[in-house]
N, C-alpha and C positions, 0 to 999 in steps of 0.2 A: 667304711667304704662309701664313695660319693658317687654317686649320677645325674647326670642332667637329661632328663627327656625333653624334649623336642614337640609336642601336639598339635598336630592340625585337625582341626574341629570340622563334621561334614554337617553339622546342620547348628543353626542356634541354640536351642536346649538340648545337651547332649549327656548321655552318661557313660564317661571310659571309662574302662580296667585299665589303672595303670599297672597290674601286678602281670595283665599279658604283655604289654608294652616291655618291660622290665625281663621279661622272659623272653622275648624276644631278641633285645638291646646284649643282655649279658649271661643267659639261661642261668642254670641254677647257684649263680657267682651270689645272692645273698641268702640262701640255703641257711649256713651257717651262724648265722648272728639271731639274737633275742629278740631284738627291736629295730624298728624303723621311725625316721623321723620324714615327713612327705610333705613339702614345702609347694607352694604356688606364688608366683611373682604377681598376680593378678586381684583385680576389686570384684570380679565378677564371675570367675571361677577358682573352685576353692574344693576342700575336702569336707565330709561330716568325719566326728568322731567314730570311732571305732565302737565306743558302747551305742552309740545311736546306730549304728548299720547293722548292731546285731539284734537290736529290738526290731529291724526290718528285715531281718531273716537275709541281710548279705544278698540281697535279692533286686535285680532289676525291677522286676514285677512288683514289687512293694515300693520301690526307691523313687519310681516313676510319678507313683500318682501323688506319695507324699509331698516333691518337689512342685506338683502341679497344682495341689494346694492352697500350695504360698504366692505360687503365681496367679494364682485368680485374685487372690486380696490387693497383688497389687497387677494388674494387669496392662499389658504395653502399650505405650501409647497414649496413656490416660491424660494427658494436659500437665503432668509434671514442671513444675518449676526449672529441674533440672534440664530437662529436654527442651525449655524454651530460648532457641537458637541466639534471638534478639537481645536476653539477656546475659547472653555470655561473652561480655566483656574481654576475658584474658585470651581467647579465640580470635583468631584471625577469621577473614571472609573465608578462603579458602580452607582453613578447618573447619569453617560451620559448615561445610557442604561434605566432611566426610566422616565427623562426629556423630557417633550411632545416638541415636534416641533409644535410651538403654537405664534411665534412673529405674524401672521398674527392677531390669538384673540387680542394679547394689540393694535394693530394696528387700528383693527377694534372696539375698545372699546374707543380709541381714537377719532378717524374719526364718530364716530355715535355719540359722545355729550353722552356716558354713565357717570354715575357718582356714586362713591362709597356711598353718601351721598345725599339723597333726602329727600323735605317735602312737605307734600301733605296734602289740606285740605280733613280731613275723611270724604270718601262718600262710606257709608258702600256697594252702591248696584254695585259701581266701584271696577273694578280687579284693582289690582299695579302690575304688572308684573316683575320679578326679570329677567335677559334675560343673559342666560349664552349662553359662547362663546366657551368653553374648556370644557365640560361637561365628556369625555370618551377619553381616548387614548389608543391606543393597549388595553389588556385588564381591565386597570384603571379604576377605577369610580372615581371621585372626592366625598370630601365631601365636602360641602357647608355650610356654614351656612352665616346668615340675622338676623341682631339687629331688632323690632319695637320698637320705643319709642311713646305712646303718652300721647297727651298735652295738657291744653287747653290755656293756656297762656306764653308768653314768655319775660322775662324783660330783658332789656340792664345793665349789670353791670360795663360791662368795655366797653371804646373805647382806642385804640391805634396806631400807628402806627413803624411798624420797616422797619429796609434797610436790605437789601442781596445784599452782595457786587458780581458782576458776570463778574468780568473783565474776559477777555478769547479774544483768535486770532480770532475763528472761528466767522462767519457771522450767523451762525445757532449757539443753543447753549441749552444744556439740563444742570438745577442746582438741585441736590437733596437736598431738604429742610429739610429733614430730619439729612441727616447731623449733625454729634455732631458742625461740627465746624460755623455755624450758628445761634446755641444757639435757633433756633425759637422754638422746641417739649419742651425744658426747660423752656422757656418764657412761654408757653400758657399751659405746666403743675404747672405752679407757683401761674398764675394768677386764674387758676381754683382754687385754692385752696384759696389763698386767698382772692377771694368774694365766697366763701365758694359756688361753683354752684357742685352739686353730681348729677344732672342729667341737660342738657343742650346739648349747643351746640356752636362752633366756626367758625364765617363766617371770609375768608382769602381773601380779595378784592385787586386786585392790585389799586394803587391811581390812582386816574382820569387821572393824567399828561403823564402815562404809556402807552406808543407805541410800537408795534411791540412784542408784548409781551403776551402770553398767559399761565395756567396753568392748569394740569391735577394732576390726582391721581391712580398714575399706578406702576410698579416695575420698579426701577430706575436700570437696567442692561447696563453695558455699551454697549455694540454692539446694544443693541435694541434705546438707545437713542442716541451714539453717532457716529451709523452709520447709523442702518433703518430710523427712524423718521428722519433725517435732509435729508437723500437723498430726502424723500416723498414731503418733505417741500420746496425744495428748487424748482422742477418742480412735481407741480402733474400730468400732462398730460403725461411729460418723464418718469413717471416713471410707470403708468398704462400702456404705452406701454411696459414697458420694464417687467414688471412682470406677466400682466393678460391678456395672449393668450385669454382665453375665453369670456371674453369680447369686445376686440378689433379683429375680424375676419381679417381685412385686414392685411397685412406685412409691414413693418415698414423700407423694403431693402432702398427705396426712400427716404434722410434724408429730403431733402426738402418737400417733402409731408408728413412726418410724423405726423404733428400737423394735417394736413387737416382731415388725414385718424382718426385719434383719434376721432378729432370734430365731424366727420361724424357718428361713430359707438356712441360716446358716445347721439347725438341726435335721434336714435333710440333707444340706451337703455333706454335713458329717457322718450321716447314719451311711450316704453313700461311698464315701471314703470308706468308714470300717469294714465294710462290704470287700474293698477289692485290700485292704494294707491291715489283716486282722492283727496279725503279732505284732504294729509299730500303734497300739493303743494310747500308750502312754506316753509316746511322744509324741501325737497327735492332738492328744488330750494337754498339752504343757501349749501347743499352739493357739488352740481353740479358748482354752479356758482365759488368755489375756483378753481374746475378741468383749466380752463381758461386761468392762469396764474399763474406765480407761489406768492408761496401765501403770500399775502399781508391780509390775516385771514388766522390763521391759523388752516386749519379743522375748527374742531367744539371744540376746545381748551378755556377754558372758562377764565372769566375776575375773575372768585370768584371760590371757594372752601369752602365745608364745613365738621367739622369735629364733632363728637357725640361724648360727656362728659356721662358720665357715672360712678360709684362708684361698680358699681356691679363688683364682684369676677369672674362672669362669660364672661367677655367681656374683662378681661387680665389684665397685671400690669396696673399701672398709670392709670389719669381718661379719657386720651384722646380713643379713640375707632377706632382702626385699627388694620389690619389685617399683618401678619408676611413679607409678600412682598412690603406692600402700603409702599409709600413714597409723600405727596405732589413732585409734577416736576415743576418746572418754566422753560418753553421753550420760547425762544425769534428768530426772526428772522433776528435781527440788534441790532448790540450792543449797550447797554444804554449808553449816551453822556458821563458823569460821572462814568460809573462802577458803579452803582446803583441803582440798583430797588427798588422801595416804597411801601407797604402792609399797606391795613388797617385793623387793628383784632376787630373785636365785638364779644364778649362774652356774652351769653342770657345762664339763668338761668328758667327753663321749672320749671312752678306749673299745 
């Protein structure tokens, strides 16, 4: 069973139940099924996993401050690369007059472990939370919209494995997979097609052997990936001090005490977080603990990616299911020995 919702956002950081929307839209029409798969066509609003909302107790109250967390590391407005109008070349005048100053949102969609693509066993009396980040700009409203697919069984029809070649100077390094010249969106519109899957799904796992190495699913802009993201990457401590006055109260004049002064603020911000998100410990602990050093994990950058197959008309050309900005990213923080990164694709076919 497929649905498309529809979302209009009433404030810029927002957090919906899409599971009342849903209930609303089709009442108890997915009751019956195991599983749901909950898609987002969006770089800046997206789902958490299912085990991370239940380490936050499925809880507004806990979901809120966690998310506010991540926004203070990177907070709005900060002189972003991306945001800087003058360098965005593939913009017209009149789009730089209605393009959000928003690098903080993909930042923080990054840094939180959100994800365009989630699946969650259906538990009809549990919210899913769609958690946007960009919801209003000046007088903007976005529109929204969220795939449900559900399912109750899922069969493996293919396995595979491909290379993306990623040779490059830099030390830090952002690849967009999307890309014509990687052939991957061709490969895995091909193969859907020929084990005939019209509704499904594609998990993109880097190989086991794969270090230093993480991927997201976000807008592959270059100033966002090949400036913001690698600064963040490269020192996260250097660069909370250098961007988020409001979290780090101390000054930053003393180079040599800079990290101390960081350490210092950042173990009160934390002790006050635990305070109000007790049962999301451990995933708070998985954020903080990169701040530390520079990152050897990077963020909450995942080892897999997943992508909704879909036939239906209303979710766009081809069967793959993504939204007009998403790009898979493969960001690495040490170049592969060989120029080559390893993926493994499974493709599951939803009855």
């Amino acid at each position: 069973m497929e649905i498309n919702l529809d979302i209009r956002p009433n404030r810029r950081f927002e957090i919906i139940d899409v599971s009342a929307l849903l209930c609303d839209q089709v009442g108890d029409a997915l009751h019956p099924f195991r599983k749901a798969v909950y898609c987002s066509f969006h770089t800046t609003a997206g789902y958490l996993e299912q085990g991370v909302c239940r380490h936050l107790g499925h809880s507004r109250k806990q979901l809120d401050p966690f998310i506010r967390a991540v926004q203070k590391i990177f907070p709005h407005d900060a002189g972003y690369f991306h945001d800087r109008m003058q360098l965005r070349d593939e913009l017209s005048d009149s789009q730089k007059e209605k393009e959000p100053v928003n690098a903080d949102s993909h930042l923080t969609f990054i840094g939180a472990g959100l994800k365009n693509c989630v699946t969650y066993l259906h538990r009809p009396d549990e919210p899913v939370y769609f958690i946007e980040l960009d919801g209003i700009y000046k007088d903007y409203v976005r529109e929204r919209r969220t795939t449900v697919m559900a399912y109750d069984r899922a069969e493996i029809v293919h396995r595979g494995r491909i290379a993306i070649p990623v040779e490059g100077d830099h030390a830090i390094d952002s690849f967009n997979l999307k890309d014509a010249r990687y052939g991957l969106f061709e490969q895995l519109e091909e193969w859907s097609r020929q084990y005939g899957v019209d509704k499904g799904c594609i998990d993109i796992r880097l190989a086991p052997e794969e270090e230093h190495v993480g991927m997201t699913v976000n807008e592959y802009e270059t100033l966002l990936m090949r400036n913001d993201l690698p600064e963040v990457l490269s020192d996260p401590l250097r660069y909370v001090l250098k961007r988020s006055k409001k979290l780090l109260q101390h000054p930053a004049a003393i180079p040599g005490k800079t990290r101390d002064y960081a350490a210092y603020d950042l173990i009160h911000f934390y002790n006050d977080l635990m305070d109000q998100v007790p049962v999301g410990r451990s995933v708070i602990d998985r954020i903080f603990s990169v701040l530390s050093t520079p990152a050897k994990r990077i963020l909450r950058l995942k080892r897999r990616i997943s992508l909704l197959v879909s036939d239906s008309a209303e979710t766009g050309p081809g069967h793959i299911v993504h939204g007009t900005y998403q790009s898979p990213i493969l960001v690495q923080h040490h170049p592969a020995e060989d120029g080559v990164r390893y993926m493994d694709i499974t493709l599951r076919r939803f009855t």
